[in-house]
N, C-alpha and C positions, 0 to 999 in steps of 0.2 A: 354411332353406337349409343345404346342407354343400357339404364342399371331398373333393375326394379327394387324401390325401396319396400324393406321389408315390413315396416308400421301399417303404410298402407296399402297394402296389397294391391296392382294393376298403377298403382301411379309409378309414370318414368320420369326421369331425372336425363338432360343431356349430361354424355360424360364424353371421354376419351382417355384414348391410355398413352400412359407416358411411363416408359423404360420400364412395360409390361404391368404396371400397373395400373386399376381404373381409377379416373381421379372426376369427380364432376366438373361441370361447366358451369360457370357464373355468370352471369351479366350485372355491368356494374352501371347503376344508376346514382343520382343525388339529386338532392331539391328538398323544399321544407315538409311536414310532419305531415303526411297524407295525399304527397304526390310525388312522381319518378318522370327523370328526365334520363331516357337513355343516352350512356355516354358513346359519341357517336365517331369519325373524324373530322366532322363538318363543326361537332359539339365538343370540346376536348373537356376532360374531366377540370373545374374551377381549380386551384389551390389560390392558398393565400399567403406568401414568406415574406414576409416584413424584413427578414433578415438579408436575404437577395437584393430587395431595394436598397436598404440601410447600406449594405455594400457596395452598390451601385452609384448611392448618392456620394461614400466616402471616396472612392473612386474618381469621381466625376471632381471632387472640390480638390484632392489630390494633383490631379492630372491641371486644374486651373493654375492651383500654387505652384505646379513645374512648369506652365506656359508664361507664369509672371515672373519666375527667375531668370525663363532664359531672354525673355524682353529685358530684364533688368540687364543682364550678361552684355545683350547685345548694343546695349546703352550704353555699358562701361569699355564695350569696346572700338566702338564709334569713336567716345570720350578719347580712346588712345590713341588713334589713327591721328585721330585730330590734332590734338599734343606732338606726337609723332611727324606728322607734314610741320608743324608750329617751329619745330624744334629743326626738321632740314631748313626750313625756310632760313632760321635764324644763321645757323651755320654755312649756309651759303653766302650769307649777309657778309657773315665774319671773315670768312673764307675772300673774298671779293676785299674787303676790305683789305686785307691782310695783305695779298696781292697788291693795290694801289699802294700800302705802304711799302714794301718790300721795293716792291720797282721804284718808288719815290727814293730810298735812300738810295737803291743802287743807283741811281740817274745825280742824286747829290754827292754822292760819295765817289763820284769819279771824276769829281771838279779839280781840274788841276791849277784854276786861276781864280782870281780874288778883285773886285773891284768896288770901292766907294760909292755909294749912290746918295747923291744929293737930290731931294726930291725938286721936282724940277715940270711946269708943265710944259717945257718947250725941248726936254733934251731925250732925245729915244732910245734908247738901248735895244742891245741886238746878242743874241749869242748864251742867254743866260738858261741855268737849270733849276737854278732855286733861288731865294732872298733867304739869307739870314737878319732876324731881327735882332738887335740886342735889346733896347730899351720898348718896354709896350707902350703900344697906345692903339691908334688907327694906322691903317698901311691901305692908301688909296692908290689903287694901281688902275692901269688903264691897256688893255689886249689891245689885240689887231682888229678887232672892229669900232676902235674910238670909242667903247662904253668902259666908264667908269666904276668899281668896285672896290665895298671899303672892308677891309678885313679889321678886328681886332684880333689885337696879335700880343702875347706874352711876352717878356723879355727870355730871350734863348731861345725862339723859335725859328725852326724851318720850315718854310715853304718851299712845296715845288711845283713853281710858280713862275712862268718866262713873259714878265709884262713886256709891254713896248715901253713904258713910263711907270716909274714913281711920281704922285703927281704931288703937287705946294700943298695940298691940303692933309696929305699925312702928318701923325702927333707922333710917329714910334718915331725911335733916333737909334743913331749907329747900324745902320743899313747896309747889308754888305752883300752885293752879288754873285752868286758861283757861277763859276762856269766851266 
């Protein structure tokens, strides 16, 4: 449909109607002072918002500052796991320990004989659960494979400890074996 404008007589105008009224038709162009670039789909009309960028940039440094906390996050939770294994590790340690003492007194504490031990490299004993030492020094004992080992020992300590031998070269004194 066209309109005829009424200034100048015989010129048309594209128009169309919308919700019964005529309304003209525009084409919209842009470009500098003396020339037109139709706006096309191939040609999208330019704009310029610095402001969209500016959001975009705040955006983008935002979203880095959340990628470097949750690295940080996931640093301090490594950090705990770590800690975490550190700490069953230790307590199994203690745990195990705990255990070898427990059984070491139970296995002393059910000594119902008492025997003098004069350190001696030629005399064997048999049948022992522990040495009580009274007086410290060194306690050079001798297992079932004929090797020698030198404990230092406190005065009031228990071993539980079943030599074949106290040997001449122990310094602790008042040696006494359970059994």
């Amino acid at each position: 449909m066209s309109i005829t404008i009424p200034i100048q007589t015989g010129t048309a105008i594209a128009s169309d109607v919308v919700a019964g009224d005529v309304v003209p038709k525009t084409k919209v162009v842009f470009g500098a002072n003396g020339t037109a670039t139709d706006v096309t789909t191939d040609v999208p009309l330019p704009t310029k918002d610095t402001t969209v960028k500016t959001s975009v940039d705040a955006v983008k440094t935002s979203a880095d500052a959340v990628k470097s906390s949750v690295d940080t996050v996931k640093t301090s939770v490594d950090a705990v796991k770590t800690s975490a294994d550190a700490v069953k590790t230790s307590t199994d340690a203690v745990k195990s320990s705990t255990d070898a003492v427990k059984s070491a007194v139970d296995k002393i504490s059910s000594s119902a004989d008492y025997v003098t031990i004069t350190p001696s490299d030629s005399v064997t004993l048999s049948g022992l659960k522990g040495i009580y030492v009274g007086v410290e020094g060194n306690l050079v004992v001798q297992g079932t494979s004929n090797v020698s080992v030198t404990f230092k020992v406190q005065a009031g300590q228990i071993l539980p400890i079943a030599p074949v031998r106290v040997m001449a070269a122990t310094t602790a004194t008042s040696i006494i074996g359970l059994k």
